[in-house]
Backbone as numpy.savetxt, mean C-alpha at the origin, in Angstrom:
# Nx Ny Nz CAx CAy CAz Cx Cy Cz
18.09 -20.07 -17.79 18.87 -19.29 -16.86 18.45 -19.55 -15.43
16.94 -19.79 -15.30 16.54 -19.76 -14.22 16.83 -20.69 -13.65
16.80 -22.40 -14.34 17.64 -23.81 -13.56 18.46 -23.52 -13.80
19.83 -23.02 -14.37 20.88 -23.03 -13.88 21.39 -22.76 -12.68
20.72 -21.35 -12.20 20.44 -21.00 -10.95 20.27 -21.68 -9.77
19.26 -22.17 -9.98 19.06 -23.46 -9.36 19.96 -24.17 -8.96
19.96 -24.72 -9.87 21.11 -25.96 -9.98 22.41 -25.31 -9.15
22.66 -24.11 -9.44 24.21 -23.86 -9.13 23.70 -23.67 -7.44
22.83 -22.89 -6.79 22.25 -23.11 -5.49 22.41 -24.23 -5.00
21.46 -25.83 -5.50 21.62 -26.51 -4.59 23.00 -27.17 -4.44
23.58 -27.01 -5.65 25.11 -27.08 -5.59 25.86 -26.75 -4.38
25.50 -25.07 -4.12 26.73 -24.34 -3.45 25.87 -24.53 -1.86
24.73 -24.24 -1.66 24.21 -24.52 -0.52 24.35 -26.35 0.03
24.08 -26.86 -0.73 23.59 -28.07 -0.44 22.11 -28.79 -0.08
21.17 -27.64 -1.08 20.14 -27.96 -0.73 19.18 -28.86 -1.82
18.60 -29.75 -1.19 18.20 -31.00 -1.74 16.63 -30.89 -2.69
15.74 -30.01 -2.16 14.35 -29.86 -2.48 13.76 -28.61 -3.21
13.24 -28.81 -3.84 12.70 -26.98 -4.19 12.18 -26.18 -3.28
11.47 -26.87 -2.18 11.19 -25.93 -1.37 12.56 -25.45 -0.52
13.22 -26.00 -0.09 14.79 -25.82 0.26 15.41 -24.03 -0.57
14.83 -24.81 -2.14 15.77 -23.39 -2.88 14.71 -22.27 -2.57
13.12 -23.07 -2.59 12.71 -21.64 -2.65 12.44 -20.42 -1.16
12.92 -21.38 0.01 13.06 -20.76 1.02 13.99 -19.83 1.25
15.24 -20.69 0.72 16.67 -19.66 0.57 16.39 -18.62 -0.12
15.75 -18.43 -1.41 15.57 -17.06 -2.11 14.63 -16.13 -1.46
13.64 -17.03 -0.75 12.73 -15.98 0.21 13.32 -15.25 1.12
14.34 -16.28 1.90 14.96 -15.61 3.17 15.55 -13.73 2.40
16.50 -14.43 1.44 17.30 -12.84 0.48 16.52 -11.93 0.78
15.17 -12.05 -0.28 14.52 -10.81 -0.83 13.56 -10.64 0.04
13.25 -11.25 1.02 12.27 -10.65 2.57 12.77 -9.33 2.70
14.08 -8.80 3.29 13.84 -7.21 3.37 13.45 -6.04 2.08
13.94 -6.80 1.05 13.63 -5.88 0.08 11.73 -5.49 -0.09
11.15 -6.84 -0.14 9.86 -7.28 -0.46 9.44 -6.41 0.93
9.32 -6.45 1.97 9.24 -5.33 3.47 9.29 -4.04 3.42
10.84 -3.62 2.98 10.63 -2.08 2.68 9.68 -1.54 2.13
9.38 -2.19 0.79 8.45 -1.74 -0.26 7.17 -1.68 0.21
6.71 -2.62 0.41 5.44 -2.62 1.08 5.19 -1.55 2.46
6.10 -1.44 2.97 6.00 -0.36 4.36 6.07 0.81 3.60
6.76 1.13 2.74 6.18 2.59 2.08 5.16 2.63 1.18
4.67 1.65 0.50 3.38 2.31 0.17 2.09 1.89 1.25
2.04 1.37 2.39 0.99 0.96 3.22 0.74 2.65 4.30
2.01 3.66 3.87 1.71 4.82 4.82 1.35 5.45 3.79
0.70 5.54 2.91 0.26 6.69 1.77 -1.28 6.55 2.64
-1.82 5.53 2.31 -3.47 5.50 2.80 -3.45 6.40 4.07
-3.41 6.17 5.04 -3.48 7.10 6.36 -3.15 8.22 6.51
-2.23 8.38 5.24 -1.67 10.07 5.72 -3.11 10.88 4.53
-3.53 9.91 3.74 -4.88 11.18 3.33 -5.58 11.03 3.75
-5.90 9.71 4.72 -7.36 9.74 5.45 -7.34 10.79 6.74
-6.03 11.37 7.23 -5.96 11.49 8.19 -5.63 12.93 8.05
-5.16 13.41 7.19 -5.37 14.70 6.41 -7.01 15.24 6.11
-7.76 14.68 5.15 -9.02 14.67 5.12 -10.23 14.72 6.38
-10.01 14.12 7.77 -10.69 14.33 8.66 -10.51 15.65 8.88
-8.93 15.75 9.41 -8.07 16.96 9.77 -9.09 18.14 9.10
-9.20 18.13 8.32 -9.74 19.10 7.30 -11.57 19.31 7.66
-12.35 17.85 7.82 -13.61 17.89 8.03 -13.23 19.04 9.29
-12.56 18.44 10.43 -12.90 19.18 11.82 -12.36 20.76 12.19
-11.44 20.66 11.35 -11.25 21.88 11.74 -11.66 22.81 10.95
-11.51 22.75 9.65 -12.17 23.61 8.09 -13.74 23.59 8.05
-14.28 22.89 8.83 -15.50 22.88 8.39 -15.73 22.13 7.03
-15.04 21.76 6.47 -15.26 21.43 4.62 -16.83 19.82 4.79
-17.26 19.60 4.51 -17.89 18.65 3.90 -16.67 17.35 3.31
-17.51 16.12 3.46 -16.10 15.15 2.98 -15.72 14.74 1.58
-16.62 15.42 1.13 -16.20 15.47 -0.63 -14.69 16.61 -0.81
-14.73 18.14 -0.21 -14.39 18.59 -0.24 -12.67 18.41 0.82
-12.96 17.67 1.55 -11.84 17.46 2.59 -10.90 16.53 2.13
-11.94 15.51 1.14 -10.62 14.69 0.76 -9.69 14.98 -0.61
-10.79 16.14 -0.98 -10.03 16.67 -2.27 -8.96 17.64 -2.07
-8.85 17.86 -0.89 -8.05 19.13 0.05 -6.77 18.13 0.07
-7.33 17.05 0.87 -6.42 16.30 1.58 -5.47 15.41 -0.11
-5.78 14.95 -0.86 -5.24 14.70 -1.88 -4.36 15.43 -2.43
-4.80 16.81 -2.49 -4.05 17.66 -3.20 -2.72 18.09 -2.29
-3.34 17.94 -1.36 -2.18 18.03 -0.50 -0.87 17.12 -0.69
-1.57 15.81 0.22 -0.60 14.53 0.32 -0.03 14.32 -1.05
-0.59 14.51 -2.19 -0.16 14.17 -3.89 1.48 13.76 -3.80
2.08 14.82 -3.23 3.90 15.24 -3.93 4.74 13.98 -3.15
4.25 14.32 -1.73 5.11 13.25 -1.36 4.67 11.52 -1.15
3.39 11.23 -1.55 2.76 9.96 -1.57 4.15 9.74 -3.19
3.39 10.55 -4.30 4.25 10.20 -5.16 6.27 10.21 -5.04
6.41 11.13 -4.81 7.83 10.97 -4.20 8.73 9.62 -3.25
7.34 9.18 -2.39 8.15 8.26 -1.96 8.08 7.03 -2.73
7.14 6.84 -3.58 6.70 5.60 -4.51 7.80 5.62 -5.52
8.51 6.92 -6.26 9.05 6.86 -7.14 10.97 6.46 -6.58
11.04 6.91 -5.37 12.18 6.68 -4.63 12.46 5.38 -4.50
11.20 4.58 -4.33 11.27 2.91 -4.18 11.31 2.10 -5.03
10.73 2.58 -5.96 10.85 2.52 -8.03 12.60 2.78 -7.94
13.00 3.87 -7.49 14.78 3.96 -8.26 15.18 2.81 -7.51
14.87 3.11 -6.32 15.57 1.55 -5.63 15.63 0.00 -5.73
14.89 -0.20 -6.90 14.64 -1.65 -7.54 15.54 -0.96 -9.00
15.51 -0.22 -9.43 16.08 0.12 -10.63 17.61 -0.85 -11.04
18.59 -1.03 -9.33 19.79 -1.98 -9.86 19.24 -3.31 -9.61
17.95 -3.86 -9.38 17.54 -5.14 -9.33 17.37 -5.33 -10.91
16.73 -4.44 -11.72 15.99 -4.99 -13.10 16.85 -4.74 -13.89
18.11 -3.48 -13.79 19.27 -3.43 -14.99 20.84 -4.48 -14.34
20.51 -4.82 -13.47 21.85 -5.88 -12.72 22.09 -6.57 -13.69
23.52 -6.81 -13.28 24.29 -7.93 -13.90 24.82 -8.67 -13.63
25.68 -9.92 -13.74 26.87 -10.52 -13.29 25.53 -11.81 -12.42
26.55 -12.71 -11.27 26.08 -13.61 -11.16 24.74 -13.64 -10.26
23.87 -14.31 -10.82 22.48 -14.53 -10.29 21.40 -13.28 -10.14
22.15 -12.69 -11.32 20.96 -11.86 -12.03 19.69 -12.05 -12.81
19.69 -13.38 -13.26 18.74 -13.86 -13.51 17.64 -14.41 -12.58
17.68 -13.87 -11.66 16.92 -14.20 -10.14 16.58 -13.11 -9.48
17.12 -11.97 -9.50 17.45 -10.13 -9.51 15.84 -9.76 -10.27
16.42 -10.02 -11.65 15.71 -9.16 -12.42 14.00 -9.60 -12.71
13.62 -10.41 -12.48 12.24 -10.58 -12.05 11.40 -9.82 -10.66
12.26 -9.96 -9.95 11.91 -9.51 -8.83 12.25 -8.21 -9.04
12.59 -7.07 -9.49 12.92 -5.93 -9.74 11.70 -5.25 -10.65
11.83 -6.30 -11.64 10.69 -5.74 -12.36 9.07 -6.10 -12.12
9.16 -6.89 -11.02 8.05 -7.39 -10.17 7.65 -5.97 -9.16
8.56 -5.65 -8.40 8.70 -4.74 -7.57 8.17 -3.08 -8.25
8.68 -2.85 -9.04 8.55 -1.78 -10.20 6.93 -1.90 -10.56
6.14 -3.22 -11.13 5.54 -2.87 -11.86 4.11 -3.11 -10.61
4.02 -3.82 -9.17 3.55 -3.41 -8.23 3.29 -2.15 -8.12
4.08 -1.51 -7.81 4.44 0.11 -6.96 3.63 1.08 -8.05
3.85 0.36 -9.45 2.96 1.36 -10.24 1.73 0.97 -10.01
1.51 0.04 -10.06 -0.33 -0.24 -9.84 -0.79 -0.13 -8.82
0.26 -0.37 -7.59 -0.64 0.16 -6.29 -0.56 1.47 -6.08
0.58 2.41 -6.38 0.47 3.90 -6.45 -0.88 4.22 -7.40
-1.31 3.76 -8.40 -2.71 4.29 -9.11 -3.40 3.64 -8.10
-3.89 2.32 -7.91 -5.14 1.74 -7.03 -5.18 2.70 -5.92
-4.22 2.75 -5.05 -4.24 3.52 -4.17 -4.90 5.42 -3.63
-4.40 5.81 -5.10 -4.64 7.43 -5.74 -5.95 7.25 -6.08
-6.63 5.90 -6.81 -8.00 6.02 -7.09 -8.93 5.69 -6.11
-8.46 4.84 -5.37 -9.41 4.50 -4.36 -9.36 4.93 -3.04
-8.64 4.97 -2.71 -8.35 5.96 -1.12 -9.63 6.82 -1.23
-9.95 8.31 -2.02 -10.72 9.17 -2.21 -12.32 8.07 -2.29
-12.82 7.34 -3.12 -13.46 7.11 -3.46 -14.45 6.04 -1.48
-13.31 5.32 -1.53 -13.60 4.50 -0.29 -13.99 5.74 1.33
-13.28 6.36 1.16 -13.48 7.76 2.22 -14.82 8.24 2.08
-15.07 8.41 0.59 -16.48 8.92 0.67 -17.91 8.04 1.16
-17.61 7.23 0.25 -18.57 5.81 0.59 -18.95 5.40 2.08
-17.37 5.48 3.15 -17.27 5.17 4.28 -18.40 6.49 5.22
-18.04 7.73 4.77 -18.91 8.88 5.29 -20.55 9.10 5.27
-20.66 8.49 3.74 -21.88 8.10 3.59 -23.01 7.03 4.05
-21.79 6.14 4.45 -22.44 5.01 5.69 -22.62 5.44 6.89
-21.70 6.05 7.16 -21.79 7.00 8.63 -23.05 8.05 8.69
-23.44 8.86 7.92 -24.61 9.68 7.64 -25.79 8.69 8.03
-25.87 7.21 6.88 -26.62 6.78 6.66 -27.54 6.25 8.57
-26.18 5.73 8.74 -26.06 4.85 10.39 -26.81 6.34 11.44
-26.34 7.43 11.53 -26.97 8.51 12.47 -28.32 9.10 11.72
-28.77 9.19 10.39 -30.24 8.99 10.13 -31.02 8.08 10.64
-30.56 6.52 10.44 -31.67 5.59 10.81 -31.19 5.39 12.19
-30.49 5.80 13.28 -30.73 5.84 14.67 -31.35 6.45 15.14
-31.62 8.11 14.63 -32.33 8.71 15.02 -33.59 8.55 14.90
-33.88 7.85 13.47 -35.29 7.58 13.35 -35.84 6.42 14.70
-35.00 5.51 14.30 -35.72 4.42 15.83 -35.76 5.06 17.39
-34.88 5.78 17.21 -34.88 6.43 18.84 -34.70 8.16 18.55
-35.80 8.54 18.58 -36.20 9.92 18.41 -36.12 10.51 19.14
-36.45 10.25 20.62 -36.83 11.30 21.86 -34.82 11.46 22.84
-34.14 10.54 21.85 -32.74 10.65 22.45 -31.88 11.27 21.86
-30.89 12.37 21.98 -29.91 13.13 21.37 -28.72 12.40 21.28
-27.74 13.18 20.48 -26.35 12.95 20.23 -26.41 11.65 19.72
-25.27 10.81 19.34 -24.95 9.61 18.78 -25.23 8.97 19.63
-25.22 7.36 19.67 -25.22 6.38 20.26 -23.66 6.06 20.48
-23.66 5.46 21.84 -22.57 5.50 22.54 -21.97 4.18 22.28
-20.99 3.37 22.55 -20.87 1.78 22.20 -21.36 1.05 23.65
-21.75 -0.07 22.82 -22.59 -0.95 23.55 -24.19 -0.47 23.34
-24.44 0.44 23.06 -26.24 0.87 22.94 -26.52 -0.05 21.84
């Protein structure tokens, strides 16, 4: 199915090379492949940025801020992931001509969005903490080398 495709491409285009066909199919599915990726690249920031939110003003500790902040962001991180899931949905059940070129990429798209919606849900929390704990770590051993000086170190010190 897939050389036929092909074939019927360099046919109707007139294009001579595979890289030829495989540019033309890139050019297509560039906005689709864009959207997708721009909605799940705003899930990360909206809990990191929730979770500070929470350190500074709640007082919480950052174990506790990002578990705030998770529970929070949860509905619509998932909501928009599953919205972008329906929206590949007529890529992977399509029909008719050059659906056999559709439906990979649909179910490519689909089965991304599920694994980066989990990677994402698991690690966001996990990397936040780690990151805080370096930060602790970094204002312990400054203070130890320079004792007789307050507050953080400024940039450039």
């Amino acid at each position: 199915m897939m050389i036929d495709f092909a074939l019927d491409a360099e046919r109707s285009l007139g294009l001579k090379s595979r890289e030829a066909i495989y540019e033309a199919c890139l050019k297509r599915f560039r906005p689709i492949v864009m959207t997708t990726m721009s909605a799940m690249l705003g899930a990360v920031p909206l809990v990191i940025d929730f979770g500070l939110d929470a350190e500074r003003s709640l007082g919480l500790n950052s174990r506790e801020a990002i578990h705030q902040a998770c529970l929070k962001r949860f509905r619509p991180i998932v909501m928009t992931t599953i919205s972008a899931m329906l929206g590949a949905v007529p890529l992977v059940i399509g029909f008719g001509e050059g659906s056999e070129l559709r439906r990979p990429l649909g179910i490519t798209i689909v089965g991304g969005l599920i694994f980066s919606q989990l990677l994402t849900l698991y690690t966001t929390p996990v990397i936040y903490l780690y990151l805080d704990r370096f930060r602790l770590w970094g204002h312990r051993h400054w203070r130890l080398r320079h004792p007789f000086r307050t507050g953080t170190p400024e940039p450039g010190e």
